[in-house]
mmCIF file of the C-alpha atoms, coordinates in Angstrom:
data_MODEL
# 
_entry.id   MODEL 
# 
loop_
_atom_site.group_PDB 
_atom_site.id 
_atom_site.type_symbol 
_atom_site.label_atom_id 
_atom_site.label_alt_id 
_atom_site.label_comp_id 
_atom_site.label_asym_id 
_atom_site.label_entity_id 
_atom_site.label_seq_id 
_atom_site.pdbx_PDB_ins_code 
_atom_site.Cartn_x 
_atom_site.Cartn_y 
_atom_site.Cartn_z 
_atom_site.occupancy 
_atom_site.B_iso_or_equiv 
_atom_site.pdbx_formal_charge 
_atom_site.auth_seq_id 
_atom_site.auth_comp_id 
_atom_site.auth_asym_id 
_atom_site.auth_atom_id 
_atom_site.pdbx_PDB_model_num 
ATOM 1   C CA . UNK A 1 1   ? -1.399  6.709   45.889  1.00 0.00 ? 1   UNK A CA 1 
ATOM 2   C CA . UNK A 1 2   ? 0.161   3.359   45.115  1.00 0.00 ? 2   UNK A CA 1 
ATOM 3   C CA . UNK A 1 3   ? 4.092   3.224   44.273  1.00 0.00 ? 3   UNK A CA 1 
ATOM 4   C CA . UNK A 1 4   ? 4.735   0.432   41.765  1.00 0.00 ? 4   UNK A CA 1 
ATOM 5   C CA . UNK A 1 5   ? 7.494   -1.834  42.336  1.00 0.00 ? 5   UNK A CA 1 
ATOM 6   C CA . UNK A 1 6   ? 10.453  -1.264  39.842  1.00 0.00 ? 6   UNK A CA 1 
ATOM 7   C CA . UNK A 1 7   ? 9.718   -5.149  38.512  1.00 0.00 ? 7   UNK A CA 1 
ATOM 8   C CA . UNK A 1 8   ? 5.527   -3.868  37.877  1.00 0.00 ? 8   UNK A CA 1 
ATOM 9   C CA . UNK A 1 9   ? 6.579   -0.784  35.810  1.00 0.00 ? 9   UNK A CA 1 
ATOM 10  C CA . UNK A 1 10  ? 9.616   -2.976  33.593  1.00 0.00 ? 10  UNK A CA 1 
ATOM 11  C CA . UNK A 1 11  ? 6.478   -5.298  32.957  1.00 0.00 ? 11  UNK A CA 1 
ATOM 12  C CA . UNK A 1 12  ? 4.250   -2.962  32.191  1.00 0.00 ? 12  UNK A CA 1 
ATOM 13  C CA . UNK A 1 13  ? 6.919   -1.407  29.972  1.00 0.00 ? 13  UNK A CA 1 
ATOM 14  C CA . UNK A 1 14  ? 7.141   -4.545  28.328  1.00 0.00 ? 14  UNK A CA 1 
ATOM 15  C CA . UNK A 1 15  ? 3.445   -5.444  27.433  1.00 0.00 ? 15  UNK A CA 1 
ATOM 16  C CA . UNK A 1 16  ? 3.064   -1.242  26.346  1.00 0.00 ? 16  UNK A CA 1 
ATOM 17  C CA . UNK A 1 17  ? 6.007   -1.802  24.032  1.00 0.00 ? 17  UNK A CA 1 
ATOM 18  C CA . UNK A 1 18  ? 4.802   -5.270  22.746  1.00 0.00 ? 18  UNK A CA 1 
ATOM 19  C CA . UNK A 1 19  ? 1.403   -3.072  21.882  1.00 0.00 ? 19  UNK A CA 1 
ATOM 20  C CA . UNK A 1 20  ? 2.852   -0.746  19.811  1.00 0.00 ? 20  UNK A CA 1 
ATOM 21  C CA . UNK A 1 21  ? 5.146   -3.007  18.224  1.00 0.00 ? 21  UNK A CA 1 
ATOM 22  C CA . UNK A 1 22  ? 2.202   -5.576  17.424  1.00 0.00 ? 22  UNK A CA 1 
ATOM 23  C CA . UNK A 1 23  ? -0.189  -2.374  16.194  1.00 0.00 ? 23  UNK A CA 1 
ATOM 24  C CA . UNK A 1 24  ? 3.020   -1.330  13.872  1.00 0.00 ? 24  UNK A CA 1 
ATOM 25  C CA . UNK A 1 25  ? 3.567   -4.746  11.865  1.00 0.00 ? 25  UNK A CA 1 
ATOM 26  C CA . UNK A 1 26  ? -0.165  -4.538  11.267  1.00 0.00 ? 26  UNK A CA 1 
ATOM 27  C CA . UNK A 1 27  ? 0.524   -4.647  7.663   1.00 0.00 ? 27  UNK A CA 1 
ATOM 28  C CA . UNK A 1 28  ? 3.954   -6.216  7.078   1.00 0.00 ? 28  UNK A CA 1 
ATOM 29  C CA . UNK A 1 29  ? 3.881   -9.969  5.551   1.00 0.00 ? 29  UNK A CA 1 
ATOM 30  C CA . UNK A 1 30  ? 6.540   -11.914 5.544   1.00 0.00 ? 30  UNK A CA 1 
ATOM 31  C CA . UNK A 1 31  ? 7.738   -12.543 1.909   1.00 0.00 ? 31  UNK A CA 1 
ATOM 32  C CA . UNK A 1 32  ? 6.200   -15.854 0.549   1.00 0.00 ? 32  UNK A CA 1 
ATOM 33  C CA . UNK A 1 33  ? 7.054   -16.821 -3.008  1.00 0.00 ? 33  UNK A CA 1 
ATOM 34  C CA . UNK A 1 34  ? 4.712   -16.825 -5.302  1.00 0.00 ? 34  UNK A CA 1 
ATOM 35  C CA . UNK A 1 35  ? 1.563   -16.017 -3.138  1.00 0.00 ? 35  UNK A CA 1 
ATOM 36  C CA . UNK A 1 36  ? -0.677  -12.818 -3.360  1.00 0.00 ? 36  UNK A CA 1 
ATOM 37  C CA . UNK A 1 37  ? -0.477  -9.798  -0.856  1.00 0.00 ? 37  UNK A CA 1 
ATOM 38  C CA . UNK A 1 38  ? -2.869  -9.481  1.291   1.00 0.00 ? 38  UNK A CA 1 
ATOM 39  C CA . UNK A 1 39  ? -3.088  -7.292  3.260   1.00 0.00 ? 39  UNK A CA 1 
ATOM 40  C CA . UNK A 1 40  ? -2.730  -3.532  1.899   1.00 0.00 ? 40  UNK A CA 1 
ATOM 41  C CA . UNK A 1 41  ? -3.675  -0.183  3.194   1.00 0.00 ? 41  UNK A CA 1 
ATOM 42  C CA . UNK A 1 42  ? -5.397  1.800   1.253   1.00 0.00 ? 42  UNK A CA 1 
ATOM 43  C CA . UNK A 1 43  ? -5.938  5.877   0.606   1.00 0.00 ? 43  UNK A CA 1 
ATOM 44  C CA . UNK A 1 44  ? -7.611  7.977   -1.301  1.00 0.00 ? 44  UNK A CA 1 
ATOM 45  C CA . UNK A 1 45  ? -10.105 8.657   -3.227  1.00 0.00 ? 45  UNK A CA 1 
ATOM 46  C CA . UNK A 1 46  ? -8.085  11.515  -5.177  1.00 0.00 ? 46  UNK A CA 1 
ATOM 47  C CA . UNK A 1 47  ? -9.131  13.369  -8.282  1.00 0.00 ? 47  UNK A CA 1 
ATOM 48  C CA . UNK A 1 48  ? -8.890  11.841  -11.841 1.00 0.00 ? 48  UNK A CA 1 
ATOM 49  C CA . UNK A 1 49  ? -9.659  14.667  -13.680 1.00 0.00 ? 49  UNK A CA 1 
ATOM 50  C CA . UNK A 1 50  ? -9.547  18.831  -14.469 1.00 0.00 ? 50  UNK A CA 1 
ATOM 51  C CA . UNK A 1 51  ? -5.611  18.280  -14.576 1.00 0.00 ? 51  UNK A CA 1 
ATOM 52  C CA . UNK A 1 52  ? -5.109  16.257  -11.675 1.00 0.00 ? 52  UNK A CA 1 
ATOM 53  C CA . UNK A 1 53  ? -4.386  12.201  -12.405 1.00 0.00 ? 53  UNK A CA 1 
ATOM 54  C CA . UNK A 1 54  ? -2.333  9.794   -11.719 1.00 0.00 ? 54  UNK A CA 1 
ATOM 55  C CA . UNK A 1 55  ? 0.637   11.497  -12.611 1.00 0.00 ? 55  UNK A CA 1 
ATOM 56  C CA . UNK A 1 56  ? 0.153   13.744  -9.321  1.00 0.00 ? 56  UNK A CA 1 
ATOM 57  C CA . UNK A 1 57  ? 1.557   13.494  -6.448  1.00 0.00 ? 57  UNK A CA 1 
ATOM 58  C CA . UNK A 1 58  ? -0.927  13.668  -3.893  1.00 0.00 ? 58  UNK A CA 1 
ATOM 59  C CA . UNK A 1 59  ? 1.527   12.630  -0.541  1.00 0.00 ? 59  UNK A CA 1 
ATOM 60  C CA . UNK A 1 60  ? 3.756   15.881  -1.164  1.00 0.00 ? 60  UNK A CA 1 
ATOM 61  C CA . UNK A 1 61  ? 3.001   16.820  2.559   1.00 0.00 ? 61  UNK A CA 1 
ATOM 62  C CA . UNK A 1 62  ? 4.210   13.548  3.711   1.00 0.00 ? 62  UNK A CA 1 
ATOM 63  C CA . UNK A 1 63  ? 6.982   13.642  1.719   1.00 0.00 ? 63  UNK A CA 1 
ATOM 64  C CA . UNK A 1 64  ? 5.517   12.666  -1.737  1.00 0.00 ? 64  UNK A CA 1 
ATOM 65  C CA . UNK A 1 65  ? 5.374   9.100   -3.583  1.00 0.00 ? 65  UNK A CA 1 
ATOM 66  C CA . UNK A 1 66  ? 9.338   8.817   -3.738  1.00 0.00 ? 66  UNK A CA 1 
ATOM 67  C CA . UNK A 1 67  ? 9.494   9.141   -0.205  1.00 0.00 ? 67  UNK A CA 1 
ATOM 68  C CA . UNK A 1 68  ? 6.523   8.813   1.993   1.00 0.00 ? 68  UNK A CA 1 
ATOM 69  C CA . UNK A 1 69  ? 7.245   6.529   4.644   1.00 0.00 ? 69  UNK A CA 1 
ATOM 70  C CA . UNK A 1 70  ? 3.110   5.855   5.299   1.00 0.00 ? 70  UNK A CA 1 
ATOM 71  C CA . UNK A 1 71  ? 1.640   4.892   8.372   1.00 0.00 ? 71  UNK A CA 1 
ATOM 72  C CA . UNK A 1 72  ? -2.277  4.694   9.673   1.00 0.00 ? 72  UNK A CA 1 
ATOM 73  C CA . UNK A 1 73  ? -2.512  7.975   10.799  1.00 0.00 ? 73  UNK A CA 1 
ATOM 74  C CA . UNK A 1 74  ? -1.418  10.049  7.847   1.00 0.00 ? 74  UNK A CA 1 
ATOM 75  C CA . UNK A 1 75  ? -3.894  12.361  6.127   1.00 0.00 ? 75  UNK A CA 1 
ATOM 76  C CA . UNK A 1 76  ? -3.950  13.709  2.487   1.00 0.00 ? 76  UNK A CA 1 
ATOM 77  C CA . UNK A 1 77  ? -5.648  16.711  1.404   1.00 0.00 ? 77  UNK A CA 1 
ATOM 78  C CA . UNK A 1 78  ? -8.705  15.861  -1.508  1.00 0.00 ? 78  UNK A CA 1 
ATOM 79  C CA . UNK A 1 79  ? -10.678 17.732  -3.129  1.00 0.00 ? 79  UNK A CA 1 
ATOM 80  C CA . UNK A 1 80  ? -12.768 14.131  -4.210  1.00 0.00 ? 80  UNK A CA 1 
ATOM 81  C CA . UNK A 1 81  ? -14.707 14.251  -0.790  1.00 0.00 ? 81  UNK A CA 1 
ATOM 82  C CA . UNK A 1 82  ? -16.611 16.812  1.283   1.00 0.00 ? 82  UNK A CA 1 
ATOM 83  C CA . UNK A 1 83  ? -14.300 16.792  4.485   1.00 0.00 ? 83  UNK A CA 1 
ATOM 84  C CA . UNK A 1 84  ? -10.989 17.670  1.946   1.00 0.00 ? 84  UNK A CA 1 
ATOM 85  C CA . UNK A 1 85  ? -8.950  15.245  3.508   1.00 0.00 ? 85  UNK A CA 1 
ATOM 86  C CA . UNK A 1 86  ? -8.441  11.040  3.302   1.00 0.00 ? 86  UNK A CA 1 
ATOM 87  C CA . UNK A 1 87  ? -6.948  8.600   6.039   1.00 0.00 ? 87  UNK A CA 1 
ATOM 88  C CA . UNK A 1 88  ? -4.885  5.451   4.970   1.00 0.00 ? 88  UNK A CA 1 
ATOM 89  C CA . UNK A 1 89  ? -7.769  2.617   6.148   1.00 0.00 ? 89  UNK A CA 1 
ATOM 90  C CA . UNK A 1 90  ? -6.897  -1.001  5.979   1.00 0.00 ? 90  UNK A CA 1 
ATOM 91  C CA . UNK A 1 91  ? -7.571  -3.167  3.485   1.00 0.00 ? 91  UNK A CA 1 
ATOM 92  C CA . UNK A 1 92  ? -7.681  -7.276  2.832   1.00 0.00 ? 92  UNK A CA 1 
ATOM 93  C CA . UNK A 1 93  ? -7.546  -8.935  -0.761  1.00 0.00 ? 93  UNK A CA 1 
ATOM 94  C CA . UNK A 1 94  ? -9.739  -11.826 -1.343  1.00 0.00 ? 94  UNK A CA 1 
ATOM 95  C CA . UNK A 1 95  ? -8.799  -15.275 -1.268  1.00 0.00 ? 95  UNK A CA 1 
ATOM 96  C CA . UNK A 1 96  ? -7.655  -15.317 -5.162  1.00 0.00 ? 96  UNK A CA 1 
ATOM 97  C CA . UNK A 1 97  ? -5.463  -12.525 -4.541  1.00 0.00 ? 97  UNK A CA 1 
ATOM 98  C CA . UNK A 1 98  ? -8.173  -9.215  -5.858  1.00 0.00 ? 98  UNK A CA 1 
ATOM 99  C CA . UNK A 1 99  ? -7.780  -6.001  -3.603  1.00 0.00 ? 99  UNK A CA 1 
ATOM 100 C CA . UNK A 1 100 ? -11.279 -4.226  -5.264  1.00 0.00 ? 100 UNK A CA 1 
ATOM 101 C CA . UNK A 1 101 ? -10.606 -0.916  -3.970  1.00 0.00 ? 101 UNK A CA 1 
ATOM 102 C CA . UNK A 1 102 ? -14.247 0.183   -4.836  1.00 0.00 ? 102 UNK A CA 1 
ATOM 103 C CA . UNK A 1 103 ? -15.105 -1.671  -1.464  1.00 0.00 ? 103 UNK A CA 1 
ATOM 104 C CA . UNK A 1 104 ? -12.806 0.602   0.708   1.00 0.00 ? 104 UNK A CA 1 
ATOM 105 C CA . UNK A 1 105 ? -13.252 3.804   -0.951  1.00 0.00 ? 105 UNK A CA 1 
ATOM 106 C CA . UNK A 1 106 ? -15.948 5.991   -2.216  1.00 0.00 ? 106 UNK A CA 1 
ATOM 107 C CA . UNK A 1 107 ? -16.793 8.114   -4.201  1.00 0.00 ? 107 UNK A CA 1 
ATOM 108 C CA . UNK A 1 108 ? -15.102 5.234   -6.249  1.00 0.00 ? 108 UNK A CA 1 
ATOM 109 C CA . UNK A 1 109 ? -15.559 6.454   -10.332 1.00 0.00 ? 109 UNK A CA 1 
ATOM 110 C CA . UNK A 1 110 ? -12.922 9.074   -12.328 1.00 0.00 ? 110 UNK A CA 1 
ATOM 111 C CA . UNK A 1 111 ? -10.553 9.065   -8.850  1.00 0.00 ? 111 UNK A CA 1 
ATOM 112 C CA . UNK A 1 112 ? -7.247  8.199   -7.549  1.00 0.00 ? 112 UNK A CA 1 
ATOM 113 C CA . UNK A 1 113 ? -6.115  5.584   -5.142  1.00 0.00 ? 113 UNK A CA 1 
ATOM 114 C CA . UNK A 1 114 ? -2.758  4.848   -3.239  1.00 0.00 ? 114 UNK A CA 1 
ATOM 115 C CA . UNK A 1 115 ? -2.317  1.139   -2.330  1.00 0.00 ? 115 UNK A CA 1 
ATOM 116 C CA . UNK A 1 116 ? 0.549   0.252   0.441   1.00 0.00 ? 116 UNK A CA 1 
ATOM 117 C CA . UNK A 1 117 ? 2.094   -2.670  2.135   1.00 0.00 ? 117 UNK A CA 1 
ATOM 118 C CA . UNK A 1 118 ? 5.281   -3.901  3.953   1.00 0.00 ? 118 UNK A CA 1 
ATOM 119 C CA . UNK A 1 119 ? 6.943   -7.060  2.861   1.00 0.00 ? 119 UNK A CA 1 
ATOM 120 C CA . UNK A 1 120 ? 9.811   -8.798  5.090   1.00 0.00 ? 120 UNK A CA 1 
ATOM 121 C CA . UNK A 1 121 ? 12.763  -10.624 3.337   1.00 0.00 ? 121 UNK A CA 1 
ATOM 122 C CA . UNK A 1 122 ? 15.192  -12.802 5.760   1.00 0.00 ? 122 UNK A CA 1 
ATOM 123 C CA . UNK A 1 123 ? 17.456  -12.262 2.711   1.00 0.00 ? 123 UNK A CA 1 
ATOM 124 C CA . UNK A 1 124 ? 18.213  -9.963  -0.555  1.00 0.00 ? 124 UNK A CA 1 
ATOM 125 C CA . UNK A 1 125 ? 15.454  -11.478 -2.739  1.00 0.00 ? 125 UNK A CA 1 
ATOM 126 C CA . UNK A 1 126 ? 15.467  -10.966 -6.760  1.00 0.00 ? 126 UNK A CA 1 
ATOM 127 C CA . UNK A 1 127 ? 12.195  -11.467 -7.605  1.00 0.00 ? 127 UNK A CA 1 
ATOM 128 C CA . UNK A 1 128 ? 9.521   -10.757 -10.460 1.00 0.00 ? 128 UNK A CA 1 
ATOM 129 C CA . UNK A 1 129 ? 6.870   -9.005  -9.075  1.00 0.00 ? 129 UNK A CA 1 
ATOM 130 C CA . UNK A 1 130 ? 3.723   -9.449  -10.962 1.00 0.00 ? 130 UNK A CA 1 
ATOM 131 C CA . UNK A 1 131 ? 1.178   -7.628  -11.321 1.00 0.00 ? 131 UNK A CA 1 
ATOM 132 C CA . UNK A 1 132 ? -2.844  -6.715  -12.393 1.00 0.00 ? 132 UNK A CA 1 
ATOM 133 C CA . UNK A 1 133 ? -4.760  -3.473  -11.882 1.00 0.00 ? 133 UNK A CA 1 
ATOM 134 C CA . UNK A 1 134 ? -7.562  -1.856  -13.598 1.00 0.00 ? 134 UNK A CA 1 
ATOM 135 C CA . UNK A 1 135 ? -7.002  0.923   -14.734 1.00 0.00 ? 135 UNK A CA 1 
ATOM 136 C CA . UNK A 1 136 ? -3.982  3.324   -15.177 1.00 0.00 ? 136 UNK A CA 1 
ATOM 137 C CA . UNK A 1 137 ? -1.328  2.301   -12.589 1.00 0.00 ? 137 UNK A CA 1 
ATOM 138 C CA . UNK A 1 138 ? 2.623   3.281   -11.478 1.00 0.00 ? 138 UNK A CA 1 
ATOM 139 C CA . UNK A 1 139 ? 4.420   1.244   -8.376  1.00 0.00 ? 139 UNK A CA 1 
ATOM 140 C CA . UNK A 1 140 ? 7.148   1.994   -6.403  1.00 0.00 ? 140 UNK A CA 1 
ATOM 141 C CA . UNK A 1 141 ? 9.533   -0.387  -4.552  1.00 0.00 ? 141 UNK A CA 1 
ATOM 142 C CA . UNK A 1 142 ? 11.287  1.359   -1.411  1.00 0.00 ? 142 UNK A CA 1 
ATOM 143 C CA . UNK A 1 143 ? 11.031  4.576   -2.846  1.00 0.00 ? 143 UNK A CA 1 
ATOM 144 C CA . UNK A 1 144 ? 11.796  3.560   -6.349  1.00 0.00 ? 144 UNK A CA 1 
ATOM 145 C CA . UNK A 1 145 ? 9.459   3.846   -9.416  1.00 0.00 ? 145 UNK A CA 1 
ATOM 146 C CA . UNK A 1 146 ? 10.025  0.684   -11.018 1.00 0.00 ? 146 UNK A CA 1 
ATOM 147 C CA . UNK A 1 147 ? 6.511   0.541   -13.038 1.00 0.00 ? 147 UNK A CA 1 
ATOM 148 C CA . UNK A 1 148 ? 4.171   2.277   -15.412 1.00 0.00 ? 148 UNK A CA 1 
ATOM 149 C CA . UNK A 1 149 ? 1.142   1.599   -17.052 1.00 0.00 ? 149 UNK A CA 1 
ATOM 150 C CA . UNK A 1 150 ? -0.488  4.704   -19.025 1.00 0.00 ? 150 UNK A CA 1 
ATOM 151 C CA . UNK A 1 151 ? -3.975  3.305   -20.346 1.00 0.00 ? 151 UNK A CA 1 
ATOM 152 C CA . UNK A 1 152 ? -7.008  2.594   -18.661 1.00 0.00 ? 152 UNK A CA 1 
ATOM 153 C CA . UNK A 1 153 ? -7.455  -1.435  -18.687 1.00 0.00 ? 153 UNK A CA 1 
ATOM 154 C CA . UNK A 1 154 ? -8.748  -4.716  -17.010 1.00 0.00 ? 154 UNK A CA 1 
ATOM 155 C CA . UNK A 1 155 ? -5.501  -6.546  -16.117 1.00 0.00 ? 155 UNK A CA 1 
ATOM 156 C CA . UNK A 1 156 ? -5.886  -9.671  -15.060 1.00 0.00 ? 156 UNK A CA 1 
ATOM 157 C CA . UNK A 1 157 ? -3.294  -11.401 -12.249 1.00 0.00 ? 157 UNK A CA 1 
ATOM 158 C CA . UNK A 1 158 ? 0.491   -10.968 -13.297 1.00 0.00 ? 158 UNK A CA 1 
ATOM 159 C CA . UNK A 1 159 ? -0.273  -8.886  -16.435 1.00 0.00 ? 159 UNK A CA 1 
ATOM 160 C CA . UNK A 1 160 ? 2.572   -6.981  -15.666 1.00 0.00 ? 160 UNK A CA 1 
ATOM 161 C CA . UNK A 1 161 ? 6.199   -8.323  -14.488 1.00 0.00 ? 161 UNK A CA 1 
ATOM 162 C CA . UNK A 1 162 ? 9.112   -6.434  -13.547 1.00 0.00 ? 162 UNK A CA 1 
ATOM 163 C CA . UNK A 1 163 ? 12.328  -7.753  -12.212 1.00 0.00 ? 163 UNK A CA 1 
ATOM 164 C CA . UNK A 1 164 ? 12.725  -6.268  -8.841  1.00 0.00 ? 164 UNK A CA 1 
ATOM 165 C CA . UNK A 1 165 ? 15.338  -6.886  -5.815  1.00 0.00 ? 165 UNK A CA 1 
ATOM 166 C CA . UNK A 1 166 ? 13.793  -6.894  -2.460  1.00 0.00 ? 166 UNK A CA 1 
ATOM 167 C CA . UNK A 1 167 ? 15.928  -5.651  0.347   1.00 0.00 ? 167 UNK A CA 1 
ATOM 168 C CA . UNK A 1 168 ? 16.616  -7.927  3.389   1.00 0.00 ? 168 UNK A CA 1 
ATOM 169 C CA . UNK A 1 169 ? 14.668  -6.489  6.138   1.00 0.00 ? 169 UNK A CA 1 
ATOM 170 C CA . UNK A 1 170 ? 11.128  -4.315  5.413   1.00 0.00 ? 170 UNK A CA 1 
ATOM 171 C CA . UNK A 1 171 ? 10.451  -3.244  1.957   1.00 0.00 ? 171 UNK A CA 1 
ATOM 172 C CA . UNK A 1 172 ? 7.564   -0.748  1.135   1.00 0.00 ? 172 UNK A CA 1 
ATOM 173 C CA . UNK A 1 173 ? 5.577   -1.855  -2.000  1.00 0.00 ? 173 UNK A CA 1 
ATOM 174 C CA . UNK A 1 174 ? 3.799   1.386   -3.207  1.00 0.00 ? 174 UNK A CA 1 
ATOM 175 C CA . UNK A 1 175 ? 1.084   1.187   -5.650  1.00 0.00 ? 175 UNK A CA 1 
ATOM 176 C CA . UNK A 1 176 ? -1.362  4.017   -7.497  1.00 0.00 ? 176 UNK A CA 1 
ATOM 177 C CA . UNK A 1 177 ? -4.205  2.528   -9.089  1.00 0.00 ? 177 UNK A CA 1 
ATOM 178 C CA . UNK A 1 178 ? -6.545  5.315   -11.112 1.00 0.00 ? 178 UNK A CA 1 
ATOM 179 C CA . UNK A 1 179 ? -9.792  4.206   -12.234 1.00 0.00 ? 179 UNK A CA 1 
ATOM 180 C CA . UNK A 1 180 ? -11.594 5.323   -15.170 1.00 0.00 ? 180 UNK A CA 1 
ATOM 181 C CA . UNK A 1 181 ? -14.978 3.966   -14.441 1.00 0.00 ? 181 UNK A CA 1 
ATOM 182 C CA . UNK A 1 182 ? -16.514 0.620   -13.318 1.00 0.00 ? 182 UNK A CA 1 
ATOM 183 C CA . UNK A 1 183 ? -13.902 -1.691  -11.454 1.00 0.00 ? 183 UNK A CA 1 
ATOM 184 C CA . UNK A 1 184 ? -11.396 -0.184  -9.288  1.00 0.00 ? 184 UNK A CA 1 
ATOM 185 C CA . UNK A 1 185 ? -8.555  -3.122  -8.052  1.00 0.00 ? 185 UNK A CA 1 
ATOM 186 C CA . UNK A 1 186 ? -5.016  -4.533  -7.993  1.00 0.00 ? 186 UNK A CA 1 
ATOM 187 C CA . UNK A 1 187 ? -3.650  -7.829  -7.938  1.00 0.00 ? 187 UNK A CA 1 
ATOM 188 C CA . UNK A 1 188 ? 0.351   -8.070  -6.464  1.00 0.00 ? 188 UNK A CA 1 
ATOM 189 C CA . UNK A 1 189 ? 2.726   -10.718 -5.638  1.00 0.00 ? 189 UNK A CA 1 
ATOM 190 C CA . UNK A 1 190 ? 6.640   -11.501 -6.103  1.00 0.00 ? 190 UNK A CA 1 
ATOM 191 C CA . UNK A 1 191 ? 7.688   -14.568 -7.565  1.00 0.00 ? 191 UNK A CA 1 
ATOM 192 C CA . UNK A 1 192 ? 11.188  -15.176 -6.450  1.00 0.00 ? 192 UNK A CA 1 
ATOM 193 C CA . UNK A 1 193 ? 13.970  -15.279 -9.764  1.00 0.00 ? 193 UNK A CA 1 
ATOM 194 C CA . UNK A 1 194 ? 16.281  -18.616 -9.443  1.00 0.00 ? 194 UNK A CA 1 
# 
């Protein structure tokens, strides 16, 4: 068997740990004013009906909504597909900002989805974050609930806008999107408060 030198295993150290630190900031974008997110991860599909909605919680065994810190390999129990449980899967929005959820998730009518991404700020940022989803949606902001909307709807882009302060360092943006019927998406960006 072949000893490696001390300098072989600190560099293969190095390239293991630049791995997992590359595969981790898979979904974090750097804050850019004014401009759509991206890239999202998505997970569900979760019931939207016989008394379960979008007011449940369906992350209490990872903590729940106020405090899951969510990560690729997380699963959810569901009674909307055959196998019981959902993965978080990732997801891109298109170019004019649209994550349609029915692409990444199915079945995709009368269910539940969770929408996630990480956001870096070189600073404390206050910020409007603005907002579109069809239908029902609530958003947290590192653990916060800052947002509500009760009734089902097609928002367009920055329907809604709540002042927000982003944290310097990684912030989580949280969003639940429940869909009634026909179009299931959500639009997101911050748009930095002078």
């Amino acid at each position: 068997m072949t000893k490696l030198s001390s300098a072989h295993l600190k560099i293969l150290v190095f390239f293991l740990f630049i791995s997992v630190a590359i595969k981790a900031q898979d979904n974090l974008t750097k804050y850019q004013n004014n401009v759509f997110i991206k890239n999202w991860s998505v997970c569900g599909p979760f019931p939207n009906e016989k008394g379960k909605n979008i007011n449940t919680d369906f992350l209490i065994n990872a903590g729940g909504e106020n405090h899951i810190k969510w990560k690729q390999e997380l699963t959810h129990k569901s009674i909307s597909v055959p196998s019981g449980k959902v993965g978080w899967i990732k997801a891109l929005a298109d170019n004019a900002g649209k994550l349609d959820i029915k692409k990444y998730l199915s079945p995709n009518q009368k269910n539940v989805a969770y929408c996630a991404s990480y956001i870096e700020c070189d600073d404390i940022t206050p910020a409007i974050l603005k907002l579109g989803s069809n239908d029902r949606l609530k958003v947290w902001l590192n653990g916060k609930l800052v947002h509500m909307f009760s009734q089902p709807r097609a928002g367009s882009p920055d329907t809604d806008q709540i002042p927000v302060e982003l944290k310097k360092g990684k912030n989580q943006l949280l969003a639940k999107v429940d869909n009634e019927g026909g179009n299931w998406w959500i639009y997101a960006r911050f748009d930095k408060l002078e």
